[in-house]
C-alpha positions as MATLAB code, in Angstrom:
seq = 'XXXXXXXXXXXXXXXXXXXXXXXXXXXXXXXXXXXXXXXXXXXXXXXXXXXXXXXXXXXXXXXXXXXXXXXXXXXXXXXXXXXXXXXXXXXXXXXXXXXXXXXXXXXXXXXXXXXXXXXXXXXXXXXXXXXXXXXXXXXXXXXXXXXXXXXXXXXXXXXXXXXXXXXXXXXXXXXXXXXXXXXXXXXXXXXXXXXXXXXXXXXXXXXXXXXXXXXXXXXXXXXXXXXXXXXXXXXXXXXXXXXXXXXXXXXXXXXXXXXXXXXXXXXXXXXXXXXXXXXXXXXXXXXXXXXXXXXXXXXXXXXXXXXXXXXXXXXXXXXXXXXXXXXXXXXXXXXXXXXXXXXXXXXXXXXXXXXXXXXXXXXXXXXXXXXXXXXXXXXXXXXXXXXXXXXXX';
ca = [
      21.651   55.799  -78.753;
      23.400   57.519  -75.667;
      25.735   60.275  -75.643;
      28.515   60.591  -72.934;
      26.692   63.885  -71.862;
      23.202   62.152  -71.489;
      25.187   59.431  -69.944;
      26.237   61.711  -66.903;
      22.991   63.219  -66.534;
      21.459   60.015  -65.393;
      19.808   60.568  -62.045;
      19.504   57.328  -59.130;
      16.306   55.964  -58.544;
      14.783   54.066  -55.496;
      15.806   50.975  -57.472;
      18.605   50.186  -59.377;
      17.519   50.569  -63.010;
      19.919   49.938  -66.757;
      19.786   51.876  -69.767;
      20.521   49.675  -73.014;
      23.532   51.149  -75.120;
      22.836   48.893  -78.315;
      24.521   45.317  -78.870;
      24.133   43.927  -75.275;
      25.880   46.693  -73.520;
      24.152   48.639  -71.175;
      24.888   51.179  -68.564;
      23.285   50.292  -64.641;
      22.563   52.997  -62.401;
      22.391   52.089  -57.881;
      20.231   54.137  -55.895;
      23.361   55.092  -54.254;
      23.720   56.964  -57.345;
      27.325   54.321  -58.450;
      26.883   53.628  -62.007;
      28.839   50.563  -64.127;
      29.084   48.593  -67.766;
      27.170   45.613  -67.895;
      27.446   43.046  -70.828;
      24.305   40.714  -72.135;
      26.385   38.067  -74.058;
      25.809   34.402  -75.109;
      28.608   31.867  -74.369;
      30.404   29.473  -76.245;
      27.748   26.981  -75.246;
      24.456   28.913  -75.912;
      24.442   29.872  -72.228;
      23.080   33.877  -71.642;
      25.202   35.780  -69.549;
      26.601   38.974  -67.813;
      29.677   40.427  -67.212;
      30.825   43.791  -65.696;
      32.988   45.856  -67.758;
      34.350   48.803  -65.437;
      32.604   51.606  -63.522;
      31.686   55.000  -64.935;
      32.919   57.974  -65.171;
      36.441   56.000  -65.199;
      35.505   53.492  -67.578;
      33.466   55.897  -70.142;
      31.108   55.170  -73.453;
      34.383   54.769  -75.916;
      36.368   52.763  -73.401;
      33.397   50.442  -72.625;
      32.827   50.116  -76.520;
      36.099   49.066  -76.914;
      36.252   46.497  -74.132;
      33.492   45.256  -75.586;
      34.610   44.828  -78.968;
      37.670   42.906  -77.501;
      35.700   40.899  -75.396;
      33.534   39.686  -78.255;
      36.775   38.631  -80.149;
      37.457   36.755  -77.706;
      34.243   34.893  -77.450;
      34.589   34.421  -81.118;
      37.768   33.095  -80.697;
      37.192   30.903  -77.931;
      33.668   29.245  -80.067;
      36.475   28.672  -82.712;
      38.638   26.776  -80.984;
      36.028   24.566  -79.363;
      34.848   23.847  -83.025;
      38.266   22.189  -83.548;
      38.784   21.149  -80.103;
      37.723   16.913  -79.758;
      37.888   14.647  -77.459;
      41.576   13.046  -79.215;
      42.985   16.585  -78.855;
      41.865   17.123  -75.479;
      42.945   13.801  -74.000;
      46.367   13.677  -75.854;
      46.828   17.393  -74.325;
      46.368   15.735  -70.820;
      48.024   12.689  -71.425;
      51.012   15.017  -72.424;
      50.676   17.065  -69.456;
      50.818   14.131  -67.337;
      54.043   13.305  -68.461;
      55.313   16.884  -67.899;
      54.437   16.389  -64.340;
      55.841   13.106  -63.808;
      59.210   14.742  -63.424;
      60.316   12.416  -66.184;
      59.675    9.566  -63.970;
      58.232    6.573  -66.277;
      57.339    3.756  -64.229;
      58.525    0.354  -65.182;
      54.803   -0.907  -65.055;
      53.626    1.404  -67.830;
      51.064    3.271  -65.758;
      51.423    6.556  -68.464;
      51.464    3.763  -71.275;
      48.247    1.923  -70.077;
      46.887    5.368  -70.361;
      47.827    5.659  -73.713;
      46.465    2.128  -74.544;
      43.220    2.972  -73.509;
      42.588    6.218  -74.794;
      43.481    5.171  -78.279;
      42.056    1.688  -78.005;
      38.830    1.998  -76.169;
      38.100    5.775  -75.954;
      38.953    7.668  -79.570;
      37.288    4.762  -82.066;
      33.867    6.005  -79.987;
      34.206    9.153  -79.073;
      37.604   10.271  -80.752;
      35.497   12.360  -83.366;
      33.102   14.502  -81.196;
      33.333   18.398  -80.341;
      34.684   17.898  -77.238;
      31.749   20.037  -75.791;
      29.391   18.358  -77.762;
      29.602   15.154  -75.853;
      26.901   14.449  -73.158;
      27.188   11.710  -69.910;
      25.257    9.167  -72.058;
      28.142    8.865  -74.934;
      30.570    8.340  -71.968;
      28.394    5.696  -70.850;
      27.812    4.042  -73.887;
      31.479    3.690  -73.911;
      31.862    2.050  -70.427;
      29.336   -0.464  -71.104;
      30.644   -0.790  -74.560;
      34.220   -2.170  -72.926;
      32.118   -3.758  -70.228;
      30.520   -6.047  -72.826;
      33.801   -7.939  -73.370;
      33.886   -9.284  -69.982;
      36.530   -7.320  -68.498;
      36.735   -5.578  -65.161;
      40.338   -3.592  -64.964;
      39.585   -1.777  -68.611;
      36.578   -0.722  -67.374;
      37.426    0.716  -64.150;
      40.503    2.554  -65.753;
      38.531    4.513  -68.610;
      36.290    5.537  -65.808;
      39.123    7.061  -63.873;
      41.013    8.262  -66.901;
      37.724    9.963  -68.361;
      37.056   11.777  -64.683;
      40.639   13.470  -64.878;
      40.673   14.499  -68.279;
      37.865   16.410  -67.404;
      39.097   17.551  -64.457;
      42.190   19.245  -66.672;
      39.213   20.371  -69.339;
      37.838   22.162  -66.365;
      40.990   23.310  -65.257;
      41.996   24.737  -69.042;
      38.526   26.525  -69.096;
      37.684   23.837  -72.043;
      34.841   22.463  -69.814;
      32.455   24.018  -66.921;
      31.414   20.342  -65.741;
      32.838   16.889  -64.965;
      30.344   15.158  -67.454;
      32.468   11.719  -66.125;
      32.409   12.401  -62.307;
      31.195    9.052  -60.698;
      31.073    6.877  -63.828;
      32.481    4.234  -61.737;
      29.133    3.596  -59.994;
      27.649    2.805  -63.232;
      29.751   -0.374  -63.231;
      28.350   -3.695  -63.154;
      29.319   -5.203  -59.971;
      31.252   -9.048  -60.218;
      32.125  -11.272  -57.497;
      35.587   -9.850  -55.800;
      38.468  -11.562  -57.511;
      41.542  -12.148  -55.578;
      44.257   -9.473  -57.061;
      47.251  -11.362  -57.240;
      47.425  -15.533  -57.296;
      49.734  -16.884  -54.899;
      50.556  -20.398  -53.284;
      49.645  -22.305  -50.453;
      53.151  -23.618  -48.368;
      52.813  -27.021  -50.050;
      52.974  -25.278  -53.238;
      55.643  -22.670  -53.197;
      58.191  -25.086  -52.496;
      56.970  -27.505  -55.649;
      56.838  -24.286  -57.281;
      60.483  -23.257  -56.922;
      62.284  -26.795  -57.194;
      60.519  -26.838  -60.603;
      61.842  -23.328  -61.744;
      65.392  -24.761  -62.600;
      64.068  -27.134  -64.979;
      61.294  -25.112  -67.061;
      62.087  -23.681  -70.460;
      62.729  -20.210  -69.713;
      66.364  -18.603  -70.278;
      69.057  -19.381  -67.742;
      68.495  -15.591  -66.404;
      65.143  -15.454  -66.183;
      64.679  -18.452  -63.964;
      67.506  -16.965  -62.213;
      65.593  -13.839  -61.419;
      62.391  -15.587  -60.797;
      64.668  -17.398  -58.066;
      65.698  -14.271  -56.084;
      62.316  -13.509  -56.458;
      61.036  -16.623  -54.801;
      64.047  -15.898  -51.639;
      63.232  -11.834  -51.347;
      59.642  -11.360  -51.892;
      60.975   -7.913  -53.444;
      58.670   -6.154  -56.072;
      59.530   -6.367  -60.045;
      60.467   -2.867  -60.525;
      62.947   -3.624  -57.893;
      63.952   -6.957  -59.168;
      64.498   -6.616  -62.704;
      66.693   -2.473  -61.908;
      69.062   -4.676  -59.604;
      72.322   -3.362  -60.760;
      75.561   -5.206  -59.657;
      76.981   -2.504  -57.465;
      73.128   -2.648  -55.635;
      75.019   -5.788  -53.904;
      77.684   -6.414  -51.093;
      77.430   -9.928  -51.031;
      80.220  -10.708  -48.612;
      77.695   -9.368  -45.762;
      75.249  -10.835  -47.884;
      73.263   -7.420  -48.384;
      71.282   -5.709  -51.051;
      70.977   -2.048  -51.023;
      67.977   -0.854  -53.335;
      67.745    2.591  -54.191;
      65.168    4.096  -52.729;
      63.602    5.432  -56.067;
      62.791    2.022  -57.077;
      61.188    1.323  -54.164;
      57.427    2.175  -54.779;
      55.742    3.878  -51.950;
      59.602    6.152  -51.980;
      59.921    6.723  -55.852;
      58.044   10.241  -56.370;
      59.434   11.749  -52.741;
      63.175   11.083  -54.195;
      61.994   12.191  -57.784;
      61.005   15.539  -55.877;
      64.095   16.014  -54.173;
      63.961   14.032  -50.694;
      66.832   12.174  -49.574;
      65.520    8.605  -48.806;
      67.937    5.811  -47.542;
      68.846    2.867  -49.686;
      65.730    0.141  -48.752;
      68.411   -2.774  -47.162;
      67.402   -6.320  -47.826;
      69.235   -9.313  -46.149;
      69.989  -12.464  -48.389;
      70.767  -15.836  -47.748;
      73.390  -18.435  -48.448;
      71.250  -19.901  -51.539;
      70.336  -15.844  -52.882;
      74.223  -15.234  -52.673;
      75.144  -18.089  -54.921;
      72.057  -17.322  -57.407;
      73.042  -13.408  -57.926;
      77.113  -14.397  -58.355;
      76.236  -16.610  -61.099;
      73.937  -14.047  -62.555;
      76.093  -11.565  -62.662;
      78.734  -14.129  -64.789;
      75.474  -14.103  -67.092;
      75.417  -10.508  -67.384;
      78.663  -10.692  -68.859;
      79.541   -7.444  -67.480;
      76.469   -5.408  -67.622;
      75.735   -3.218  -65.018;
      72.350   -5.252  -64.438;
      71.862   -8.442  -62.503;
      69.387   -9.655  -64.759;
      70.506   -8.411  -68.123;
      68.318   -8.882  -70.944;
      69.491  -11.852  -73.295;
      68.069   -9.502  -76.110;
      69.127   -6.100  -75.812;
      72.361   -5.193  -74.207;
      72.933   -3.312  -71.258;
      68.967   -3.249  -70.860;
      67.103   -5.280  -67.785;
      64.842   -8.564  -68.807;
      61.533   -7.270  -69.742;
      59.232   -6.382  -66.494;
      56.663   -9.029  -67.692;
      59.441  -11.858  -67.997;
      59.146  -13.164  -64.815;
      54.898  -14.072  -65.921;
      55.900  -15.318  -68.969;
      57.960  -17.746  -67.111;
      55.425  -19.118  -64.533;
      52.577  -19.171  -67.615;
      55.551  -21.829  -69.741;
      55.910  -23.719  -66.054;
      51.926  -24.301  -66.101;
      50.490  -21.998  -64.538;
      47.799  -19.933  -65.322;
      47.443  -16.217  -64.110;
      44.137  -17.339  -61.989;
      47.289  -20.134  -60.688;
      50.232  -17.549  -59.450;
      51.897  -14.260  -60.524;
      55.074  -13.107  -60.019;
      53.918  -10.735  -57.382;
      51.743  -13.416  -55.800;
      55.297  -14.432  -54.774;
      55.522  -12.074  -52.293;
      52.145  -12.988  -50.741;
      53.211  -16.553  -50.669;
      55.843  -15.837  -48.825;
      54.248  -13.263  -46.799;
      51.816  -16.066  -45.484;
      54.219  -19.281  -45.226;
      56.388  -16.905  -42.503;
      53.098  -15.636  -40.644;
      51.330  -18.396  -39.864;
      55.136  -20.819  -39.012;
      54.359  -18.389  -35.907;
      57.952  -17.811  -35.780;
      58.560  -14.470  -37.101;
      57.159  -11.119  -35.730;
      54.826   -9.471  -38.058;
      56.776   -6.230  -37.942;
      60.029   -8.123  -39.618;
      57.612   -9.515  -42.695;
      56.141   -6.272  -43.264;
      59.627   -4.818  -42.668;
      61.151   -7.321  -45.125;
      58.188   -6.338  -47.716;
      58.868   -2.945  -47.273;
      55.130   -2.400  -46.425;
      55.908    1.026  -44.693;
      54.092    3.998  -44.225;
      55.207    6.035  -47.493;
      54.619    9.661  -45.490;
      58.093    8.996  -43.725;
      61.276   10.034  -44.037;
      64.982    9.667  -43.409;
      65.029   10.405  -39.665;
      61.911    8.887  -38.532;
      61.969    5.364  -40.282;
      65.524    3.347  -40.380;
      65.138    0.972  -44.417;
      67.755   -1.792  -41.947;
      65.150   -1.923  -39.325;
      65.407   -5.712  -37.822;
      67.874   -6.410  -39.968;
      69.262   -8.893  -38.043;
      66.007  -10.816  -37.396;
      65.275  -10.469  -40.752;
      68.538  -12.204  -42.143;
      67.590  -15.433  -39.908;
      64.084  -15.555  -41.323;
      65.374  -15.117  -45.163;
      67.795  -17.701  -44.507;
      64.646  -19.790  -42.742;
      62.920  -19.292  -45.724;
      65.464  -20.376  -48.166;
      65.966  -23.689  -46.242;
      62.139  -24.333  -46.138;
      62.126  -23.497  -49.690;
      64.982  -26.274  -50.771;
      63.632  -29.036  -48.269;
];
């Protein structure tokens, strides 16, 4: 073995030559005469590698010994972790991380939850187990196609997506060098395009709605699936109306621009977004006074009948189309909003711009300043009270 004074004797060559030190280590010497620490070591995944521990004379034989010996602690560490370190831990560490940087923000449609659903349900009974770098693309495959064999679509596509970022964070965390899931969406089975969300022809809507006050559904859910029908508003929004949303002598509701979707993470992150304004008619006025006498003085419109001070349930408003008859392939709640989208564009009476307005289909990028939430909101209180009428005749 080599001494520090052999060590500074070594001459440059015409090419750059090393001179093993014993476990890996090994001193490499540049024609330029520049000399440096080199390390021969085997990574956590049986992968045969280099790394550069300092240049000499600064970094000498004692120094480079002892980087060494901390470096190969850490390798030992780091193979000891990934023998404890599964799939379940790994996803449950990103799952929490994604609710760290959701700014506490837990949508009303359970997007974090589904998340959760999934990775307990369909991704840790397969693959819950494994060393999370002992699992290969195959396993994740065998897991797509083993939820594709059921016959669903939406499952599918969402473990593919939820697989690709958790090894995005692995990768991120150092837990992972490649995205073993990238593109596991193209290994899908392709089905004839389904239409998204149901909705109603013109005939239909208005059987629809003059059936809604005699189904079995509670007095405030068919109340809310009213407004509903008259607004073409989203659920979120619907079912987080509170009472003071509503100045119903002008016949105006003001919804805060965090429940409005495309606007909900720039308020979260501290932009100042204008109240999304929604004109109501005669027939929405007298639906949301004698909700609010059912609310029996919560601060929501449509206040659960179960829990108090707590909305109805975000999947009421289904429920209460499936007890009227009709299936999900039939109409969903937000196939309302499609419905009414296409009864007002093809009476030809309305400009598109005051649907989309009235939708609140706007270009999310925007702020207060450049895009006004009242825009046509005089045109757009004649067409909601043109749709109520069409709706009751």
């Amino acid at each position: 073995m080599l001494t520090e004074s052999q060590l500074k004797k070594l001459k440059p060559k015409d090419k750059l030559y090393q001179v093993a030190c014993g476990d890996g280590l090994s001193l490499a010497v540049e024609p330029s005469g520049k000399k440096y620490w080199k390390l021969i070591y085997t990574d956590p995944n049986g992968k045969r590698k280099t790394k550069r521990l300092g240049a000499y004379p600064d970094t000498n034989l004692r120094d480079a010994r002892n980087l060494q010996n901390e470096f190969q602690e850490e390798l030992e560490n780091e193979v000891a972790l990934n023998q404890l370190l599964t799939f379940s831990k790994v996803a449950h560490e990103w799952l929490d991380f994604k609710i760290q940087n959701s700014l506490g923000d837990r949508p009303a449609s359970g997007v974090l939850e589904l998340a959760d659903k999934c990775i307990k349900n369909d991704l840790e009974p397969n693959i819950g187990n494994e060393l999370f770098t002992d699992i290969k693309r195959i396993d994740l495959v065998k897991v797509i196609r083993k939820i594709e064999s059921r016959g669903v679509k939406e499952p599918c596509k969402k473990a593919c997506s939820y697989l690709n970022q958790i090894y995005e964070y692995a990768i991120s965390m150092g837990y992972a060098e490649l995205n073993i899931a990238s593109n596991l969406n193209k290994i899908l089975i392709k089905t004839k395009i389904k239409q998204n969300y149901a909705y109603l022809d013109g005939v239909e809507i208005k059987d629809f709605f003059s059936k809604i006050n005699s189904s079995n559904s509670h007095p405030i859910i068919k109340k809310a699936l009213q407004i509903k029908t008259l607004t073409g508003v989203r659920g979120a929004e619907l079912i987080n109306a509170k009472v003071s949303d509503f100045n119903l002598e002008k016949r105006l509701w003001y919804i805060p621009a965090i429940q409005v979707k495309q606007f909900r993470r720039k308020v979260i992150e501290g932009h100042k977004i204008p109240d999304y304004v929604i004109p109501l008619s005669k027939q929405a006025v007298e639906i949301i006074e004698s909700a609010i006498e059912w609310s029996h003085g919560s601060e929501y419109v449509f206040s659960s009948p179960i829990l108090k001070n707590k909305p109805i349930h975000f999947n009421a408003l289904n429920r209460a189309i499936r007890l009227m008859g009709y299936t999900k392939d039939d109409l969903t709640s937000h196939g309302l909003r499609s419905t009414m989208s296409t009864v007002l564009n093809e009476s030809d009476l309305f400009k598109s711009e005051w649907i989309e307005a009235q939708l609140s289909h706007t270009d999310k990028n925007l702020v207060r300043g450049t895009y006004n939430h009242a825009d046509y909101i005089n045109q757009r209180d004649g067409m909601m009270q043109w749709w109520a009428d069409y709706l009751n005749n």
